[in-house]
C-alpha positions in Angstrom: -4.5 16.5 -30.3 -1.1 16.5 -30.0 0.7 13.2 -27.7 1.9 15.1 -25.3 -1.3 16.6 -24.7 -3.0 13.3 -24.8 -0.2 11.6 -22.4 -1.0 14.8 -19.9 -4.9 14.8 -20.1 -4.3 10.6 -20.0 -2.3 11.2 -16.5 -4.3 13.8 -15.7 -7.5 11.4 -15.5 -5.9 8.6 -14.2 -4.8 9.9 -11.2 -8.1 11.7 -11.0 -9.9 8.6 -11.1 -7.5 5.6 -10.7 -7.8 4.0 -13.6 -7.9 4.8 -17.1 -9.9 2.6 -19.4 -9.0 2.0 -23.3 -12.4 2.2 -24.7 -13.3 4.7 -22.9 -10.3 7.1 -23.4 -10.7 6.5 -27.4 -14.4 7.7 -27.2 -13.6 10.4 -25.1 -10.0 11.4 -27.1 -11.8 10.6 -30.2 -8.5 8.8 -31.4 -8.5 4.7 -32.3 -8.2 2.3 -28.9 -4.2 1.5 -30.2 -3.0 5.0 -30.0 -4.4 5.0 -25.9 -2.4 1.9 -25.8 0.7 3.5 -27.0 0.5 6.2 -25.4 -0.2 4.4 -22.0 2.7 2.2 -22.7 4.9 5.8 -23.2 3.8 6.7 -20.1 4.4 3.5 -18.5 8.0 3.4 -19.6 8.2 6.5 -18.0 7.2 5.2 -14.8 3.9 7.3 -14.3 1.0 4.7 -14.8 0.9 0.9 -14.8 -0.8 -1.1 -17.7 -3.5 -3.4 -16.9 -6.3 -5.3 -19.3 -7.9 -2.4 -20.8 -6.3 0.0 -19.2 -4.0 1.4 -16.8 -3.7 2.5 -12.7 -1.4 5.4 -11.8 1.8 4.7 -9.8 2.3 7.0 -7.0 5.3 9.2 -7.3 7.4 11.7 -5.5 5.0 14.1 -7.1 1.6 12.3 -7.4 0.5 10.2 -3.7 -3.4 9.3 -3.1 -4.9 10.6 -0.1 -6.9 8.8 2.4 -10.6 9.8 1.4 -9.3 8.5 -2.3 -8.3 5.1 -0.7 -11.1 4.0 1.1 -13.5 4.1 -2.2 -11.3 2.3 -4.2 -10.9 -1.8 -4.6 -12.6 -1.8 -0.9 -13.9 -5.3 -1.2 -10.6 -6.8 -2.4 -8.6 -4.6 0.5 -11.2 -6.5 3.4 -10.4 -10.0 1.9 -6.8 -8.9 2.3 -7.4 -7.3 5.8 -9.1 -10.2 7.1 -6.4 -12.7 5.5 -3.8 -10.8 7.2 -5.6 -11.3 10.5 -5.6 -14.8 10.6 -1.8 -14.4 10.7 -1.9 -12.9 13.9 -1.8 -16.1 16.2 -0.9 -15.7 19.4 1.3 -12.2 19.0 0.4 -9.7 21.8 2.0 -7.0 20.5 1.5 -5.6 16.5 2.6 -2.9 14.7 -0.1 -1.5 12.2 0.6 0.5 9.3 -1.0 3.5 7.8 -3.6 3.2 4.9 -6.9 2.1 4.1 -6.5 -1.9 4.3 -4.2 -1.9 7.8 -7.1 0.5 9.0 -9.5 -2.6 8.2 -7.3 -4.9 9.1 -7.3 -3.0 13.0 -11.0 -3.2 12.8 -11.0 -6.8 12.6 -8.3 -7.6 15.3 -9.7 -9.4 18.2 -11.4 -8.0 21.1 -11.6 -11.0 23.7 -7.9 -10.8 24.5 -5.0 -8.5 25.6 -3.7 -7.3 22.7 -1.0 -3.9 22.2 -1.2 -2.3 18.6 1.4 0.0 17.7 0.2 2.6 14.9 1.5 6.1 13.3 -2.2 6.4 12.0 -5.1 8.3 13.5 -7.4 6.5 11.7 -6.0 3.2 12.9 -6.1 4.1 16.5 -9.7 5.1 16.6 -10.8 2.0 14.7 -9.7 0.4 17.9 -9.1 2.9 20.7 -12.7 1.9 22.2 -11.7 -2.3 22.6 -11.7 -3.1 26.2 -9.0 -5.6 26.1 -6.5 -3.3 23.2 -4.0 -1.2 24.4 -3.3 1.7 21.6 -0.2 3.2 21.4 -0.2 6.1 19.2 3.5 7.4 17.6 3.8 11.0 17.9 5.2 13.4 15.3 4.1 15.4 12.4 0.9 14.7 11.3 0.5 14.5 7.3 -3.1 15.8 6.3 -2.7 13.4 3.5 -3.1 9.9 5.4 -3.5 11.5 8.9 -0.5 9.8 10.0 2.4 10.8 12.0 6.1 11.1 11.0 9.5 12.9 11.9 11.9 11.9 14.3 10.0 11.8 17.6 7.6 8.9 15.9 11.0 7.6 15.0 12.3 7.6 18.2 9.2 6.1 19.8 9.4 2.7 17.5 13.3 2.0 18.0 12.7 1.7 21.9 10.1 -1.5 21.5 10.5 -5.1 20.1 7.4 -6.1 18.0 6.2 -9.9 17.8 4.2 -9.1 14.1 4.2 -5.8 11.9 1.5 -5.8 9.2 2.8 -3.1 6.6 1.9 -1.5 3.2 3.7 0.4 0.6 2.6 2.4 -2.5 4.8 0.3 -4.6 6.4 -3.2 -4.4 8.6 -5.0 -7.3 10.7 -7.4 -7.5 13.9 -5.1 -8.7 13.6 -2.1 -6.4 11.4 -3.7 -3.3 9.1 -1.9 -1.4 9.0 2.0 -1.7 6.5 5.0 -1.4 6.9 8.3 -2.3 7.8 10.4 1.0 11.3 9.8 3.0 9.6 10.7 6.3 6.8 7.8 6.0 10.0 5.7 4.6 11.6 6.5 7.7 8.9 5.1 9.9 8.2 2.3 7.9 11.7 0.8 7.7 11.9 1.4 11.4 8.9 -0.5 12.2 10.5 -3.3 10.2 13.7 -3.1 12.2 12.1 -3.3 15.4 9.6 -6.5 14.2 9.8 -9.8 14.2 7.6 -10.9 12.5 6.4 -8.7 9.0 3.2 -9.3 6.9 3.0 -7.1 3.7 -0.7 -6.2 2.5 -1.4 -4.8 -1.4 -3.8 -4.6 -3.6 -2.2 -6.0 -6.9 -2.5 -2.8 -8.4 0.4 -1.9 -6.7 3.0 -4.8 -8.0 5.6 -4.1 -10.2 5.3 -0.6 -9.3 7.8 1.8 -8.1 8.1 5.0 -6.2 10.9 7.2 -4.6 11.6 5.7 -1.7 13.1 2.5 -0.8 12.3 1.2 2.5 12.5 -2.6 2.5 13.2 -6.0 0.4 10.3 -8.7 -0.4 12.7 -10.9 1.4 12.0 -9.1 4.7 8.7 -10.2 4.6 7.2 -14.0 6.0 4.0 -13.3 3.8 2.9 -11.3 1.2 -1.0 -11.2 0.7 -3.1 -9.8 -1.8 -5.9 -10.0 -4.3 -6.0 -12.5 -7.3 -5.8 -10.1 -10.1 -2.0 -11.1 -9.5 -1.5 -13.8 -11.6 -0.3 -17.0 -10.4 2.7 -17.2 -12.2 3.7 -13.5 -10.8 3.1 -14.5 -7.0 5.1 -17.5 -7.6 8.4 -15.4 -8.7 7.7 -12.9 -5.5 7.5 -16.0 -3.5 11.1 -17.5 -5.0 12.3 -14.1 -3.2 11.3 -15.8 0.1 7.8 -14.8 1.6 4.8 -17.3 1.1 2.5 -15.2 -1.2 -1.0 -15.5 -0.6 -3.8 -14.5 -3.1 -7.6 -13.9 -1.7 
C-alpha cells in the first residue's frame, strides 16, 4: 500500500471513528507501528489529525465537522465533569448565553431550576434540555437551522444577540490554540459565536482536550477573551499553564 493511500484510509477512519490507534492501524495496515506514526505525523503537519499517545483525533476542518449524534457518544463522561465545572461558575448571573454542542447541552441540563434564570441559545437541543423549568426563561435565536448541530445561524440569529447585554456566555469551539485562538469550521456559526462574545460580559470556554492546539477555518475569538477555560486532564499541566499566561484561569476536571 502505497502512503498516500494509507494517509487516506488513516483519515478516512479517524474521522469515522474519532480516533485512530497505532497498534491497531499496524494490524489492520499490516505495516510496522512507526510507519502509522509517520504517516500520522504527515498528516498532522498537514493540519488534518492531531497526535495523541498511541494515536491520533481528527481536527475538524472547512471540509470535515462532526455532527451532533457523533458528539454525544464520544468522551461523554469527561464533557459532564466539564459541564458541571462550568456550572459552578454561574454565581449569581440571571441571564446566560449557551452555546451549541454536546457539553453546553449538558451544561443547560444542569443549570438551576429554583431561581429565575434567562438562557440565551442558537441550539434546539439546548432549549428543550430546559424549555420545561418553571423558573427558566428560554430564548431561542432564530435563523437557518444547520441539520448538522440543529442550531441556528444567518443574520436574523445575528441580529437577535447584538440587541441584548449578557452577564455570562459559556461557549465552545472545534478548535482552540494558542497561535490562531478559537476557530471552527463554518463562518455562519463563527458569526454567532463572536457575536455572542461581543454582547457578554462574562465568557467561559468549555473543551474537551482533544480539541487544543487544534485549528479550523474560522477565527472567532482570542484565549484572552475568556475569564476561564475548563477542560479535562488529559491536558497536561504544563500546557494549561501556558493557556493560562494568555489570561484565563484554566481549569482541569
Amino acid at each position: 500500500m502505497r502512503a498516500e493511500e494509507r494517509h487516506h484510509r488513516l483519515l478516512t477512519l479517524a474521522r469515522r471513528e474519532g480516533r485512530v490507534e497505532v497498534a491497531l492501524a499496524a494490524v489492520d495496515f499490516g505495516v510496522a507501528p512507526e510507519t502509522i506514526r509517520r504517516d500520522l505525523s504527515e498528516l498532522e503537519r498537514r493540519g488534518l489529525v492531531r497526535r495523541t499517545h498511541g494515536g491520533a483525533y481528527p481536527v475538524e476542518s472547512a471540509g470535515f465537522e462532526t455532527n451532533l449524534a457523533q458528539r454525544v457518544t464520544r468522551h461523554v463522561e469527561s464533557k459532564r465533569r466539564i459541564a458541571a465545572e462550568g456550572v459552578r461558575l454561574l454565581g449569581g448571573a440571571e441571564t446566560v448565553f449557551v452555546d451549541e454542542g454536546y457539553t453546553p447541552q449538558i451544561l443547560a441540563s444542569l443549570l438551576p431550576t429554583d431561581r429565575p434564570l434567562t438562557v440565551l441559545t442558537a441550539s434546539l437541543s439546548t432549549a428543550a434540555a430546559v424549555a420545561d423549568s418553571a423558573h427558566i426563561t428560554v430564548l431561542l435565536l432564530g435563523g437557518r437551522v444547520r441539520a448538522r448541530t440543529l442550531a441556528t445561524v444567518g443574520p436574523w440569529a445575528a441580529t437577535m444577540l447584538a440587541g441584548f447585554v449578557i452577564e455570562l456566555a459559556y461557549l465552545g469551539s472545534n478548535g482552540i490554540s494558542r497561535e490562531f485562538g478559537l476557530t471552527t469550521p463554518d463562518p455562519a456559526v463563527a458569526e454567532i459565536k463572536a457575536k455572542a462574545l461581543a454582547v457578554s460580559r462574562r465568557r467561559v470556554f468549555m473543551g474537551h482536550h482533544s480539541k487544543f492546539g487544534a485549528s479550523s477555518f474560522c477565527r472567532f475569538a482570542e484565549i484572552s477573551d475568556f475569564e476561564t477555560i475548563i477542560t479535562d486532564t488529559g491536558l497536561s499541566t504544563a500546557e494549561a499553564h501556558r493557556y493560562s499566561l494568555l489570561g484565563p484561569q484554566v481549569v482541569r476536571v
